[in-house]
C-alpha beads as a LAMMPS data file, in Angstrom:
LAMMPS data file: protein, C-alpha beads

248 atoms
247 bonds

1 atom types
1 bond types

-500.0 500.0 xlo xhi
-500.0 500.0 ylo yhi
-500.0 500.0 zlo zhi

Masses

1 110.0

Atoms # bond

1 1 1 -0.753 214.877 -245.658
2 1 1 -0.915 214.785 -249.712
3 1 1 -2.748 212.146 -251.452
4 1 1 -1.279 211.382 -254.992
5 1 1 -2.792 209.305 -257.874
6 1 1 -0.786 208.141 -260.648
7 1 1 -1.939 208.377 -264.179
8 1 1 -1.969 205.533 -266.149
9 1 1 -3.284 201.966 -265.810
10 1 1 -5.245 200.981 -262.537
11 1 1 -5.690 197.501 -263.290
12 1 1 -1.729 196.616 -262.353
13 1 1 -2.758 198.038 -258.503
14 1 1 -3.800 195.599 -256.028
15 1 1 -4.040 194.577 -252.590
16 1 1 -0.391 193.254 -251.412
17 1 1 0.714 189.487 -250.696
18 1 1 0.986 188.956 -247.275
19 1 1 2.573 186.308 -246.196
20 1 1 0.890 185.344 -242.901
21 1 1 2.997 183.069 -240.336
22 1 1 2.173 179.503 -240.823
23 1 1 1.168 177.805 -237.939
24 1 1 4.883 176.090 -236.683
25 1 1 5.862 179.789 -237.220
26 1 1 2.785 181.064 -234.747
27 1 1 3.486 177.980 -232.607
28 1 1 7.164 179.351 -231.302
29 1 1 6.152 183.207 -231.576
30 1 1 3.004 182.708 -228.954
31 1 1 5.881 180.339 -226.803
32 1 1 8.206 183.728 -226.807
33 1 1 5.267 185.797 -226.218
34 1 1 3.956 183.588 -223.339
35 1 1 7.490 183.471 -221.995
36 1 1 8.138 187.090 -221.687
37 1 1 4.220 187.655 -220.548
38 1 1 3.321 190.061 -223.316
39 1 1 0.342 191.912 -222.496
40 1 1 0.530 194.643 -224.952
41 1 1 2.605 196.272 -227.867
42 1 1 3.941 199.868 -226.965
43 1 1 0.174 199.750 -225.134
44 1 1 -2.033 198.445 -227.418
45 1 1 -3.688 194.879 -228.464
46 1 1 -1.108 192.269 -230.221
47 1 1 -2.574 191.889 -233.714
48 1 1 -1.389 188.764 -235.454
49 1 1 -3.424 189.684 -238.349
50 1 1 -0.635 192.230 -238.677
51 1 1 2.085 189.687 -238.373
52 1 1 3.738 188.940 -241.589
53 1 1 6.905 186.349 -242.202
54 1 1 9.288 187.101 -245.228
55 1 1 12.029 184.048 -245.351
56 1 1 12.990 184.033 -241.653
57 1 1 12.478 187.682 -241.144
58 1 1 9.632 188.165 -238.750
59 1 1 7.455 192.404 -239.173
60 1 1 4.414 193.563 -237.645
61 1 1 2.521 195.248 -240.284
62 1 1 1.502 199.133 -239.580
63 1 1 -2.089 199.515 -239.573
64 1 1 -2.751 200.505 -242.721
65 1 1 -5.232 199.926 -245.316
66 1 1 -4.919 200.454 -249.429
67 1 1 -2.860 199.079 -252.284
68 1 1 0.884 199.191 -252.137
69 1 1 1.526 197.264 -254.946
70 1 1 4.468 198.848 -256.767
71 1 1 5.843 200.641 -253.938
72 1 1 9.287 199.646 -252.331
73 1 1 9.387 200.059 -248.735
74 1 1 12.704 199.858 -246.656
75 1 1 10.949 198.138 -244.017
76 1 1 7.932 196.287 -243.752
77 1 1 6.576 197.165 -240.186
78 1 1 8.386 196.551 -237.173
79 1 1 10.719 194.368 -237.237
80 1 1 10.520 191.696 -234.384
81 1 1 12.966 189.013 -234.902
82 1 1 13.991 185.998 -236.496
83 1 1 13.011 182.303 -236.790
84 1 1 15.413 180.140 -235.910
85 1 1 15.660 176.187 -235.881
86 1 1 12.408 175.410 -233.359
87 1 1 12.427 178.695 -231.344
88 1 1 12.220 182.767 -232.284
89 1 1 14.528 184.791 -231.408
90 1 1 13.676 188.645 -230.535
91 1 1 15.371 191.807 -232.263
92 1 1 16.243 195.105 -230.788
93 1 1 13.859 197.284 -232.500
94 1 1 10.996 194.785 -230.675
95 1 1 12.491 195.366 -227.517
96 1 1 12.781 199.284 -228.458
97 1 1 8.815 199.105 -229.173
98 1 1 7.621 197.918 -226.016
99 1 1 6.693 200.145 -222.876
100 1 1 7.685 198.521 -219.578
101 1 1 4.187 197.187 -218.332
102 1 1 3.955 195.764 -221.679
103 1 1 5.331 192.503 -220.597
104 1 1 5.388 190.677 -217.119
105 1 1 9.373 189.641 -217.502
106 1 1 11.111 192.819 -216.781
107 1 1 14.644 193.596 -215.508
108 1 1 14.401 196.994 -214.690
109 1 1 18.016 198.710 -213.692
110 1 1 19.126 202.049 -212.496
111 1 1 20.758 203.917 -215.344
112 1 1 23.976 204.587 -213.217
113 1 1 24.049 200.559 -213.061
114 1 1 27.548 200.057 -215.149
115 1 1 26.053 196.885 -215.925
116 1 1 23.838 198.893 -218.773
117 1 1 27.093 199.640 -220.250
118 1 1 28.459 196.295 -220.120
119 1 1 25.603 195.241 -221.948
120 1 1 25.286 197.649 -224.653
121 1 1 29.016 196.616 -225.712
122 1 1 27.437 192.850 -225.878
123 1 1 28.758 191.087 -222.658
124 1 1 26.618 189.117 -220.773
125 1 1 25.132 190.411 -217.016
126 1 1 24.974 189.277 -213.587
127 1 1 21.880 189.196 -212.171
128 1 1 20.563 188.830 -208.637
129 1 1 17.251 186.611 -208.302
130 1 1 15.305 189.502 -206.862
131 1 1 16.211 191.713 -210.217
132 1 1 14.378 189.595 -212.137
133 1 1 10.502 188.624 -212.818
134 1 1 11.546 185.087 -213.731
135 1 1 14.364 181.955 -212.229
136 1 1 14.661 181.866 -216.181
137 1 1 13.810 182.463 -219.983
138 1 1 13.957 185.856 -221.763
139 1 1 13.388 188.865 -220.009
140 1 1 12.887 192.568 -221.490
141 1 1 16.137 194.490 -219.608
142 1 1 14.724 198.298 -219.066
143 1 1 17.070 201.545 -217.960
144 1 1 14.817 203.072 -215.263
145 1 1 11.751 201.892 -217.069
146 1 1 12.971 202.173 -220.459
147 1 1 13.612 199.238 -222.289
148 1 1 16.928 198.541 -224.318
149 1 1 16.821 195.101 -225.094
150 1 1 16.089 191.596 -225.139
151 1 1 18.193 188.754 -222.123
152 1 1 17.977 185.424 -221.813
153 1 1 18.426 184.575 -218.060
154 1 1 20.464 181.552 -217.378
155 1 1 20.915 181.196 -214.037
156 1 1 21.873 184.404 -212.642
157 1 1 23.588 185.114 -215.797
158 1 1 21.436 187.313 -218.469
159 1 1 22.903 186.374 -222.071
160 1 1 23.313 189.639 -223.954
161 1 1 20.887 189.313 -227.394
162 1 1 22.616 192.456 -228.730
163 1 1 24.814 192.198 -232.157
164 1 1 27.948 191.495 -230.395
165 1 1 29.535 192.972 -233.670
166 1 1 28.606 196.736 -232.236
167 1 1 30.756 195.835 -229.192
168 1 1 33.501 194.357 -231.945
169 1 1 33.478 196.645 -234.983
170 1 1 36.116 198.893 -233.562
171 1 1 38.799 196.084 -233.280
172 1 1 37.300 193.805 -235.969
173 1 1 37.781 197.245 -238.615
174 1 1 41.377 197.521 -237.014
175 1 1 41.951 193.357 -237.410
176 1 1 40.698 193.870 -241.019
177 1 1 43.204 197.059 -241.485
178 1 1 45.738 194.977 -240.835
179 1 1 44.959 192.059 -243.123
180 1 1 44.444 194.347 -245.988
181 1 1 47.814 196.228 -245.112
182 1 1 49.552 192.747 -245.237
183 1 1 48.738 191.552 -248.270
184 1 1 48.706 194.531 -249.569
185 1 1 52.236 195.042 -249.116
186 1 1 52.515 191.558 -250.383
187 1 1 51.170 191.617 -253.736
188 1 1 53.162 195.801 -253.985
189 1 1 56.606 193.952 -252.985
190 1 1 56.187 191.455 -255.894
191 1 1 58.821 189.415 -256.454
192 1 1 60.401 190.271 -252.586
193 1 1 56.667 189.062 -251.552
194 1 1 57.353 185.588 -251.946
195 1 1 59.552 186.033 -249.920
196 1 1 57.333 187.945 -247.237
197 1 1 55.371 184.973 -248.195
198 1 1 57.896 182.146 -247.130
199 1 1 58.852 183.795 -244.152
200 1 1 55.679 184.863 -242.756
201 1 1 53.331 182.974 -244.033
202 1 1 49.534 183.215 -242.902
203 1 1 50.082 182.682 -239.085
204 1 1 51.585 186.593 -239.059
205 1 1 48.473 188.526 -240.061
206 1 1 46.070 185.692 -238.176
207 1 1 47.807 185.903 -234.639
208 1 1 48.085 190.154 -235.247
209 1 1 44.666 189.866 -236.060
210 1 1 43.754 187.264 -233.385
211 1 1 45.178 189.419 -230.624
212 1 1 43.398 192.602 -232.037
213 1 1 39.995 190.772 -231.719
214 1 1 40.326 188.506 -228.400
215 1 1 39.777 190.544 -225.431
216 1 1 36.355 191.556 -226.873
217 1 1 35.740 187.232 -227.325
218 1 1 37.142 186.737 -224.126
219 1 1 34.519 189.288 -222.581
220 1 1 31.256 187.656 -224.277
221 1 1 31.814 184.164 -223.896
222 1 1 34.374 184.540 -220.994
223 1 1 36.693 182.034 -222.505
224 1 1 39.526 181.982 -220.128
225 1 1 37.019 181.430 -217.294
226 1 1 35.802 178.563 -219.122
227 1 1 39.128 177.367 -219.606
228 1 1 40.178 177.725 -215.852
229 1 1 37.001 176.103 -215.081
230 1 1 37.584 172.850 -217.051
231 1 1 41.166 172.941 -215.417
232 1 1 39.638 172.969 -212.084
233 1 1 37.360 170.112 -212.900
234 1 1 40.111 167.858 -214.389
235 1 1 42.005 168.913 -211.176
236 1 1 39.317 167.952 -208.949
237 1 1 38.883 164.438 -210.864
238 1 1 42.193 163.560 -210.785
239 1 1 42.120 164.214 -206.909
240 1 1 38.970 162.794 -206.136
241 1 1 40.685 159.806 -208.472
242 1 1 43.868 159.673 -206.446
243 1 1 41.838 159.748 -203.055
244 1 1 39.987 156.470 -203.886
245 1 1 43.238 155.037 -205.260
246 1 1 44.671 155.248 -201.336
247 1 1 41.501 154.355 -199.711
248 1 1 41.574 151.153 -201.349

Bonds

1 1 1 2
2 1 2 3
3 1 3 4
4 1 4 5
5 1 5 6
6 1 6 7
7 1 7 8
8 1 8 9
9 1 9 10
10 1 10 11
11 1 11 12
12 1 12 13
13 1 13 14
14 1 14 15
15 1 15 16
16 1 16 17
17 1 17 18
18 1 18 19
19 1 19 20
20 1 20 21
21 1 21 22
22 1 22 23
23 1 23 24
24 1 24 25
25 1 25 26
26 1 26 27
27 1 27 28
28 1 28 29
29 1 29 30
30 1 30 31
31 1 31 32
32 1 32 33
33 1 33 34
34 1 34 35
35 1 35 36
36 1 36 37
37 1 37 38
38 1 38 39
39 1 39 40
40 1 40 41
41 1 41 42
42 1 42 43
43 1 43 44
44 1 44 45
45 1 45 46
46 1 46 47
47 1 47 48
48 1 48 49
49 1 49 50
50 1 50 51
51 1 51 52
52 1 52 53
53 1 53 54
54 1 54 55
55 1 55 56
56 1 56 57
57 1 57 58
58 1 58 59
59 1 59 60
60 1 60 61
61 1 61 62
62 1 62 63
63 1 63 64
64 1 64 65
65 1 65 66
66 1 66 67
67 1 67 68
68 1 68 69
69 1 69 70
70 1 70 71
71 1 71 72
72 1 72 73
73 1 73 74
74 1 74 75
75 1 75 76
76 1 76 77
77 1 77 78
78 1 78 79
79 1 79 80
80 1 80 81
81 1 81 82
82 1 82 83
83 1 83 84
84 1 84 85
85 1 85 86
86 1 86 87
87 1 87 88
88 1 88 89
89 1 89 90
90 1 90 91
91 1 91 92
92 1 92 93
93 1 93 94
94 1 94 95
95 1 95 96
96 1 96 97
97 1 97 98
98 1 98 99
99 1 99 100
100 1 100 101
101 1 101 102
102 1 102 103
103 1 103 104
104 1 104 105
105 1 105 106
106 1 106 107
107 1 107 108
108 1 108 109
109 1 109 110
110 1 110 111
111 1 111 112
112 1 112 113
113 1 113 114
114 1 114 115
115 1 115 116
116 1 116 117
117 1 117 118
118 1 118 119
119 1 119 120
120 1 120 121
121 1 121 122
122 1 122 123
123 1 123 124
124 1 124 125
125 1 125 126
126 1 126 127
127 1 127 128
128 1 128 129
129 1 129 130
130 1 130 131
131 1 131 132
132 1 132 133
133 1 133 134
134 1 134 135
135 1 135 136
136 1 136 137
137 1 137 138
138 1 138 139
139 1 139 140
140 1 140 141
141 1 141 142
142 1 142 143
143 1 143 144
144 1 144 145
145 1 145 146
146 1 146 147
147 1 147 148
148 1 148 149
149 1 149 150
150 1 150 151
151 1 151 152
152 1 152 153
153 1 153 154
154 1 154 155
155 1 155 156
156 1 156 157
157 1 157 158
158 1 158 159
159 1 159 160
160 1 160 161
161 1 161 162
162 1 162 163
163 1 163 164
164 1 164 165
165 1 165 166
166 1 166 167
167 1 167 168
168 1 168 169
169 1 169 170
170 1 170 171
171 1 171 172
172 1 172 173
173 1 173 174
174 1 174 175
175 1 175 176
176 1 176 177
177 1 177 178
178 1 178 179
179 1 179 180
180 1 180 181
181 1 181 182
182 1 182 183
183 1 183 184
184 1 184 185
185 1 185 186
186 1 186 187
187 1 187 188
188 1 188 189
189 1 189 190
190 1 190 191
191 1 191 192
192 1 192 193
193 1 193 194
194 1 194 195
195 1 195 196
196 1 196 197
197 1 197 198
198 1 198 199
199 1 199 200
200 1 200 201
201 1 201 202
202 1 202 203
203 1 203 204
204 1 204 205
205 1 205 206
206 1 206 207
207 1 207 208
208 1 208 209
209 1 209 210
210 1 210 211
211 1 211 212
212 1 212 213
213 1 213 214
214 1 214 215
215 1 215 216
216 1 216 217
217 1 217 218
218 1 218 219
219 1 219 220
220 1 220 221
221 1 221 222
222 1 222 223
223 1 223 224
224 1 224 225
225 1 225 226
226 1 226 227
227 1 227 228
228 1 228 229
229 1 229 230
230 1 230 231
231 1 231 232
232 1 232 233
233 1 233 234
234 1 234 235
235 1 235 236
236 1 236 237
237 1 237 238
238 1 238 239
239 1 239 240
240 1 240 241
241 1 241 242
242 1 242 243
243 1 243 244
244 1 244 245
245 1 245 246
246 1 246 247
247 1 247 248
């Protein structure tokens, strides 16, 4: 390791700014932290004295002591999540930090379990209640030990808190190929793309585009099972509806 010192003034150096959580911001980190049973952070002591909030970004600081003033830094520390409206939500790179016996609410799965893959492309899991540490709340999902991410259990349904636009970004860069294409060949085919324009309108490129992107929808928030499922319940209240009809 080199240590440098710049010539020049010294009295524009100082210790750095740190923007320590407030205490609402504290109040829904330590309810996460309970909730998942943190013990530790990759083995060590949680420090919230290296905690530090930027907007609604959320970074645990390195340990590190000296001025930085002046220096830009691509990260901050660690990044472990976001604040949202009255609860804090976890990133990946947190999850990525943590050993296993870190935290008490562990779903540990074999990494043959094709549900690992299911959930790296962003669809939610099925879980069986002996899989998991907790009936509910956010759990740390391992592979063999090794953590990958972040769940919230519902039920015996883990909701995936991966970017679902890793799963997407295939199909949505194909669904934005083809918008680009279209108008593209609008705006080339001047004055025949009025014409394009009066023809087509925009319901061509939004149902191509629609199609393109749906089956990865349809796998995260299961949309035609909701849909089938709201059927059946009409269904079922127009029977049950009908039955008390003739009874009377």
């Amino acid at each position: 390791m080199a240590l440098f010192q710049k010539e020049g003034r010294t009295d524009l150096i100082a210790s750095p700014s740190l923007a320590k959580p407030n205490p609402e911001t504290r109040k829904w980190m330590e309810l996460f932290l309970k909730e998942i049973g943190l013990k530790t952070l990759g083995g060590k002591p949680f420090d919230w004295n290296r905690v530090e909030t930027r907007k609604d970004k959320v970074y645990y600081l390195p340990p590190l002591t000296g001025d930085f003033r002046g220096l830009t830094f691509l990260r901050n520390g660690l990044y472990l999540g976001d604040l949202k409206k009255n609860r804090f939500e976890p990133s990946e790179p947190f999850a990525l930090a943590l050993h296993k016996g870190d935290a008490e609410a562990v779903i540990s799965l074999s990494v043959s379990d094709e549900r690992l893959t299911r959930y790296l492309k962003g669809e939610t899991l099925n879980i069986e209640p002996e899989e998991a540490a907790h009936a509910k709340g956010w759990h740390l999902l391992c592979a063999d030990g090794y953590p990958i991410g972040f769940g919230k259990l519902v039920g015996q349904t883990l909701k995936n808190s991966v970017n679902c636009m890793i799963a997407f970004l295939p199909h949505a860069l194909a669904a934005s190929l083809v918008t680009v294409l279209f108008w593209g060949l609008v705006i080339l085919c001047m004055p025949l793309g009025l014409l394009l324009m009066l023809v087509f309108g925009f319901w061509f490129q939004v149902e191509i585009t629609s199609q393109i992107v749906y089956g990865d929808l349809d796998r995260v928030f299961h949309i035609e099972e909701n849909i089938r499922r709201l059927h059946d319940a009409e269904y079922e209240a127009e029977m049950a509806e009908e039955r008390s009809d003739d009874e009377e």
